[in-house]
N, C-alpha and C positions, 0 to 999 in steps of 0.2 A: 524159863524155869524160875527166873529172878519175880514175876509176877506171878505165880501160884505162891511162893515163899510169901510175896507179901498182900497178896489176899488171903491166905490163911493165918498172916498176924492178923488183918485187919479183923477178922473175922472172932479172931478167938479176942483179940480187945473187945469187942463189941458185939460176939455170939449173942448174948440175949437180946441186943435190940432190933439184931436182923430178924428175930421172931417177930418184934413187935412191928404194927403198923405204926410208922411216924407222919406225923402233920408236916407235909412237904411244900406248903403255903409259902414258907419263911425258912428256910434253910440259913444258918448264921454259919456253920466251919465245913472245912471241907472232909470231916468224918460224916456231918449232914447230908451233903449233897451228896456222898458218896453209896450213903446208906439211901436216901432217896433214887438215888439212878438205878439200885438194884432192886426197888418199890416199885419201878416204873419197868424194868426188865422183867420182874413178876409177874405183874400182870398180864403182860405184851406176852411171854412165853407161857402162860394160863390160856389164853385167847390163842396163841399159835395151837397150842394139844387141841383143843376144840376145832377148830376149821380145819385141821390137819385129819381127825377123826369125821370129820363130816364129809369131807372130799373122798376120803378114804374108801366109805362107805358108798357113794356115787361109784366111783370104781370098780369095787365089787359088783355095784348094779350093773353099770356097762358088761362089768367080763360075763355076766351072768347070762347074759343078752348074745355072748357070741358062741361061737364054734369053739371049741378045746384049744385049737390051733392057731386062732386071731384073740386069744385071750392074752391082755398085758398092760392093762390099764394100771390096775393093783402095784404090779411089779413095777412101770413106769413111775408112778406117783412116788413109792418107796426109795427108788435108786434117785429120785428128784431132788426128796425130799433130803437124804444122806447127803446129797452134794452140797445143797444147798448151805446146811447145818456147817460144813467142813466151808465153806465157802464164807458165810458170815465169820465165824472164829476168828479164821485165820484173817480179813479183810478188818475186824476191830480190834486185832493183835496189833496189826499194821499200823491203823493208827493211832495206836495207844503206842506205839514205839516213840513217836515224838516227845512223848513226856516221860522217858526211859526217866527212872532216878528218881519223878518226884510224884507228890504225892494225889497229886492230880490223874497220875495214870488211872487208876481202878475205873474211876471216876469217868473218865473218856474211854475206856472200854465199854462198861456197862452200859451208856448211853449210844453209843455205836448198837449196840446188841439188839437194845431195847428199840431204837430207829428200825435196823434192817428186821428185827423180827413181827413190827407192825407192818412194814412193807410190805411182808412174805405174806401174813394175814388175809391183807387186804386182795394178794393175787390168790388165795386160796378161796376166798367167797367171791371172787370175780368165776371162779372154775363152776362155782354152785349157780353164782345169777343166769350165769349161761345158758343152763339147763333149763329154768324157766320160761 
């Protein structure tokens, strides 16, 4: 609870320049890197909604392909994908707990996130290369 309380200071100190794109070359405080690691979580979770919707879509193609009754490609993908989501959270909760207190946490959360959500990416276009 104590880390939504203080990402949402973080957020409302610094709401407008989570809007903006910052030049993350040269990070100098750790509101920088903090606000960078959620630049890099952006995009990484921009690129997950996309391969996630592309897979998605191959799925449909499978189920479309079967009998009513071996249909469950869709639904597999879906209940995958929920676990998954539940499964990063809680795994860069985990290790953002080491830095309980300071101001480092957000900071190794978001970069946890941002790590496993390229991860997942990459195993969602491995599901697409397959096909080819």
């Amino acid at each position: 609870m104590r880390l939504v309380f203080g990402l949402m200071a973080c957020a409302v100190v610094a709401g407008p320049v989570f809007a903006q794109q910052m030049d993350c070359s040269a990070p100098e405080t750790q509101t920088d890197l903090t606000l960078c690691a959620n630049q890099e979580w952006g995009k990484a979770d921009e690129a997950l909604n996309g391969a996630y919707q592309d897979a998605l879509g191959l799925m449909q193609w499978v189920d479309s392909d079967l009998a009513a009754e071996d249909q469950g490609a869709q639904e597999a993908l879906r209940e995958g994908q929920r676990a998954w989501v539940t499964f990063r959270d809680n795994a860069c909760l985990a290790e953002a707990y080491v830095f309980f207190g300071g101001s480092i946490r957000p900071m190794i959360e978001l970069n946890c996130k941002a790590r496993l959500t390229w991860v997942r990416v990459a195993d969602l276009q491995l599901i697409m290369d397959q096909t080819h």
